[in-house]
C-alpha positions as CSV (number, residue, x, y, z in Angstrom):
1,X,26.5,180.6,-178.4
2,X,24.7,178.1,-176.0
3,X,25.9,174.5,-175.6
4,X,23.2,172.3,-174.3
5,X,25.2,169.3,-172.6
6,X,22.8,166.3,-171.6
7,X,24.2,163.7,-169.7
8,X,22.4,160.5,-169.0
9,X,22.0,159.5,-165.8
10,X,19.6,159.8,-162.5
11,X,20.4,162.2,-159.9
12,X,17.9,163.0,-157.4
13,X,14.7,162.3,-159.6
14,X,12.3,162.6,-156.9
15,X,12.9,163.3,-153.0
16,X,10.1,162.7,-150.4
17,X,8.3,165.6,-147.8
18,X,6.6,163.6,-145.3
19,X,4.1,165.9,-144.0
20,X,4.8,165.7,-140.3
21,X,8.0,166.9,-139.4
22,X,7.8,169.3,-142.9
23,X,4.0,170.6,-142.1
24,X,5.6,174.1,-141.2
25,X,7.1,174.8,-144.5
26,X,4.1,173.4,-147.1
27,X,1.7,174.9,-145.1
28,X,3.5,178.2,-145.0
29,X,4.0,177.6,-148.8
30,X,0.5,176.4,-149.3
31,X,-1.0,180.3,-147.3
32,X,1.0,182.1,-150.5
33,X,-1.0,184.0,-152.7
34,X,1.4,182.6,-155.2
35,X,0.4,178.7,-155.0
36,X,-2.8,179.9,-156.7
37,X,-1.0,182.3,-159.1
38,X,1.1,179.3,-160.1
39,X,-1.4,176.6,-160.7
40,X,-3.4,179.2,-163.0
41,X,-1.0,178.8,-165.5
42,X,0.3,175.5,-164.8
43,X,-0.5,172.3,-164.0
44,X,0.0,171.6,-160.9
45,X,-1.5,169.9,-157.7
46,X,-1.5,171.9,-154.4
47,X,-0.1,168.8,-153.0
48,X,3.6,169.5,-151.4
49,X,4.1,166.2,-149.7
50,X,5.1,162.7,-150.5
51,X,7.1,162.2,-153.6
52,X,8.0,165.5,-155.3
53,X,9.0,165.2,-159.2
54,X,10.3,167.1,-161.8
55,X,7.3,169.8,-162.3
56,X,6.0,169.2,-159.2
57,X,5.4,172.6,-156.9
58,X,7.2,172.4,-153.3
59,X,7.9,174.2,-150.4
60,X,11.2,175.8,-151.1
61,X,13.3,178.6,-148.7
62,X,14.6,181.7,-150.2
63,X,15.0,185.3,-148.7
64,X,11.4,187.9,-148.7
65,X,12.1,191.6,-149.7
66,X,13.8,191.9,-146.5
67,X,16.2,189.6,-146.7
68,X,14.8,187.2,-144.3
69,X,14.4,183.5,-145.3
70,X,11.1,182.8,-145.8
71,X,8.7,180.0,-147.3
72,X,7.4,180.0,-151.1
73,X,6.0,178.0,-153.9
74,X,8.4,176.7,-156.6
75,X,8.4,174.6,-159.4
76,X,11.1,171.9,-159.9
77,X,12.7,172.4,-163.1
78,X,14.2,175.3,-165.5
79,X,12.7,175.7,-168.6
80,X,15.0,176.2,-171.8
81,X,14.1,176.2,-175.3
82,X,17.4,173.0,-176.0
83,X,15.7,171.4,-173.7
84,X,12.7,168.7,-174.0
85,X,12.6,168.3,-170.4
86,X,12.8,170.3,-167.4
87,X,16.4,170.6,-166.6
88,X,16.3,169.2,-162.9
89,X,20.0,169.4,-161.5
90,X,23.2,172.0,-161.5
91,X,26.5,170.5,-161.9
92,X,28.3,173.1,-158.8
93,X,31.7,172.4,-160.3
94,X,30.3,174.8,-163.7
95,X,27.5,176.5,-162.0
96,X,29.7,179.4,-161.1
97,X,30.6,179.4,-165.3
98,X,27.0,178.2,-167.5
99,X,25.3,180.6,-168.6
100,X,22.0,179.0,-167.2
101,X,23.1,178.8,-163.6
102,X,25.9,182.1,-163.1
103,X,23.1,184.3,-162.4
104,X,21.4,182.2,-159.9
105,X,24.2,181.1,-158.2
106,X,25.4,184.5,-157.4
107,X,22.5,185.8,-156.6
108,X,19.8,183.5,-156.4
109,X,19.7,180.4,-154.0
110,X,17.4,178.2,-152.1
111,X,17.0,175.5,-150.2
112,X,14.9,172.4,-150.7
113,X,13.4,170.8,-147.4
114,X,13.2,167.2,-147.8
115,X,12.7,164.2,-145.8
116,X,15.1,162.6,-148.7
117,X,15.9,161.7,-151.6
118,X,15.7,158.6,-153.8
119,X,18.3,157.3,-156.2
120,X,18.3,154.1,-158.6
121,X,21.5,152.3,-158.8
122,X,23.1,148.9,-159.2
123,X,23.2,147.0,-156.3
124,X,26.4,147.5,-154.3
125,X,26.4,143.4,-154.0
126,X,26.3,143.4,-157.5
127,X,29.5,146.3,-158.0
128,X,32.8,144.7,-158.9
129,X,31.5,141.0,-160.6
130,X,30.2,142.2,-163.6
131,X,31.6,144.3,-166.8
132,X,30.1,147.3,-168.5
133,X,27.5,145.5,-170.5
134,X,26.6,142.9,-168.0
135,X,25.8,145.5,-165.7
136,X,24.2,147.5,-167.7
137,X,21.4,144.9,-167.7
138,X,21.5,144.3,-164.1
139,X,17.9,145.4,-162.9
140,X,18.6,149.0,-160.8
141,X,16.9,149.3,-157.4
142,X,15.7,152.3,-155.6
143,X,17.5,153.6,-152.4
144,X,16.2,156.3,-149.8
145,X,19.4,158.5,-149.0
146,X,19.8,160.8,-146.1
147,X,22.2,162.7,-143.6
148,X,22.8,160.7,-140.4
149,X,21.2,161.3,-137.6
150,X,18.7,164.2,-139.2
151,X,15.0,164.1,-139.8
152,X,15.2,166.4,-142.6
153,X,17.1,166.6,-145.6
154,X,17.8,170.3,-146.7
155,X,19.0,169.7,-150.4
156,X,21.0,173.1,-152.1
157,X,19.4,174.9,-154.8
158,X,18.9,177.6,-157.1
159,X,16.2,179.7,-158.6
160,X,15.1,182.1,-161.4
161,X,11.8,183.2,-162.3
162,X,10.2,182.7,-165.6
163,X,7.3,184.3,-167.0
164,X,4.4,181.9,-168.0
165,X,1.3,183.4,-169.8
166,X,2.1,186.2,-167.8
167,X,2.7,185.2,-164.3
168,X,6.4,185.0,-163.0
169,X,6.8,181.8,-161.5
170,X,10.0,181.0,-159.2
171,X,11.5,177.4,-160.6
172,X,14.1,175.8,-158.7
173,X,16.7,173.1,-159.5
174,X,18.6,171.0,-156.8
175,X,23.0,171.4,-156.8
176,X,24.9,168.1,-157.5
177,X,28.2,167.2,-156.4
178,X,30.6,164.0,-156.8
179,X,29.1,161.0,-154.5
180,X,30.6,159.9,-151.1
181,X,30.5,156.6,-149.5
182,X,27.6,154.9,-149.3
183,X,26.4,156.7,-152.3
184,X,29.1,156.6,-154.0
185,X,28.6,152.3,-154.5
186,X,25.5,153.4,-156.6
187,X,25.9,156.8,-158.5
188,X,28.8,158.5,-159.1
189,X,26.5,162.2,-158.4
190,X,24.4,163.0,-155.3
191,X,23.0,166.5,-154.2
192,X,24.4,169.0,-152.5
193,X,23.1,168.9,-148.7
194,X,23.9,171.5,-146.0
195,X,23.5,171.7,-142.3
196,X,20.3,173.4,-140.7
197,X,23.6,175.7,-139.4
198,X,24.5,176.9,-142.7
199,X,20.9,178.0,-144.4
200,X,21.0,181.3,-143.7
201,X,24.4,182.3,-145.2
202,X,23.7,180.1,-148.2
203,X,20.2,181.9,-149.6
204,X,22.1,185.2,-148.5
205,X,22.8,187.0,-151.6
206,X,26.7,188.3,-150.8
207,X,27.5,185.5,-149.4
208,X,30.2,183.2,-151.0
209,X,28.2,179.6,-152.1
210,X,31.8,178.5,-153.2
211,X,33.0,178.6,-149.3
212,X,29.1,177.4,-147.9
213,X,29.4,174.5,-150.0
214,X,32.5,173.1,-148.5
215,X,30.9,172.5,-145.4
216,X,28.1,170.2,-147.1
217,X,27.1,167.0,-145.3
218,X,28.7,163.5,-146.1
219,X,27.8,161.2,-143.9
220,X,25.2,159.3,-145.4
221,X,22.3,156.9,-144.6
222,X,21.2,154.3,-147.2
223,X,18.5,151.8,-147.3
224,X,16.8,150.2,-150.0
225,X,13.4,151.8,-150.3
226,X,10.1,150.5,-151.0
227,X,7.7,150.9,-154.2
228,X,6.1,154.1,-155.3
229,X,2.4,154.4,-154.8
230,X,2.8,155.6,-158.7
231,X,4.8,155.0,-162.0
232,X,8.3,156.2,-163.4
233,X,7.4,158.7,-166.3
234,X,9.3,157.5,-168.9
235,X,11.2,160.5,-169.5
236,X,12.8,159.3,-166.1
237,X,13.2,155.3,-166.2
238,X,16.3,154.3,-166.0
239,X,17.8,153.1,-168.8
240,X,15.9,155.7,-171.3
241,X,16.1,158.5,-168.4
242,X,17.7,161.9,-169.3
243,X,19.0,164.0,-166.4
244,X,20.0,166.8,-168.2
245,X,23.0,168.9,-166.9
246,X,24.5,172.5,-168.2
């Protein structure tokens, strides 16, 4: 039997291409026969840069039929019938186990080039001087997250195709992993981000993920960020949001 475990929280909601130093990969992405295959059937914008949402089609890496890593088209989120929402985000301590993810993550994974990602959390000024209910009131604010020192965020993934009115379409969904310092003062979950050096050997499909993802990146940038040029859906404010993990 499936178990459908929804936990409520924000993790990665949205991350941000900015379209100079990602131009390669969107325009590659954008040349696929496949964007135009996609967007028959779904709805969705040939825009791949500025903030990417849940549904939202992006430039994701993954290997061709020659096992080369290569650009494609992919929308965020995998469909399941427990689910009202796209379900965004793999826990990678049970990815190894669900049912939803086991296929994927032996055999199917990708990486998400970002500029980076956004999370909403309690201030970290705020941490420590109020109780549960107190700060569960406190207004969250937005923060722009990202390696040290990089100008582009590669965020872990993995990806299955679904059939929609009769096209398969590859859907992605970004890796989670317990927060570290600065990140931590905010959420407890961030994604999993590797190093430009360890791409390859993590879409490769006998290689060991488990081993790859010990070498993810932890030093962290954080800065408050500024306001969206448009609204929260309100599947994903932050109080009512529903960041569903199997």
């Amino acid at each position: 039997m499936f178990f459908l475990s929804l936990v409520v929280s924000v993790v990665c909601t949205w991350f941000y291409v900015n379209s100079n130093p990602l131009s390669y990969f969107t325009e590659k992405a954008l040349q696929q026969p496949l964007t135009n295959n996609i967007m028959s059937v779904m709805p969705q914008s040939k825009r791949m840069t500025g903030n990417i949402r849940p549904t939202d089609m992006a430039a994701v890496l993954a290997p061709n039929k020659q096992g080369d890593m290569a650009v494609f088209p992919m929308v965020w989120g995998f469909t399941h019938e427990a689910a009202s929402q796209p379900i965004i985000n793999c826990r990678i301590e049970t990815a190894d186990q669900k049912v939803l993810w086991r296929d994927s993550w032996f055999r199917r994974r990708c990486i998400i080039p970002a500029s980076w990602y956004f999370e909403w959390g309690i201030p970290p000024s705020e941490v420590g001087f109020h109780n549960d209910n107190e700060q569960h009131s406190i207004k969250k604010e937005k923060f722009t997250i990202q390696p040290e020192g990089t100008e582009i965020t590669y965020l872990a993934g993995l990806y299955r195709f679904e059939e929609h009115q009769g096209v398969q379409v590859p859907m992605f969904a970004v890796l989670t992993r317990e927060s570290v310092s600065p990140v931590r003062a905010i959420h407890d979950r961030m994604p999993l981000i590797l190093g430009k050096e360890d791409l390859r050997d993590w879409i490769r499909p006998d290689s060991d993920p488990a081993s790859i993802s010990k070498r993810a990146l932890t030093n962290m940038v954080m800065e408050k960020a500024g306001n969206y040029p448009d609204p929260v859906p309100a599947y994903m404010q932050v109080d009512n949001g529903m960041d569903q993990h199997i």
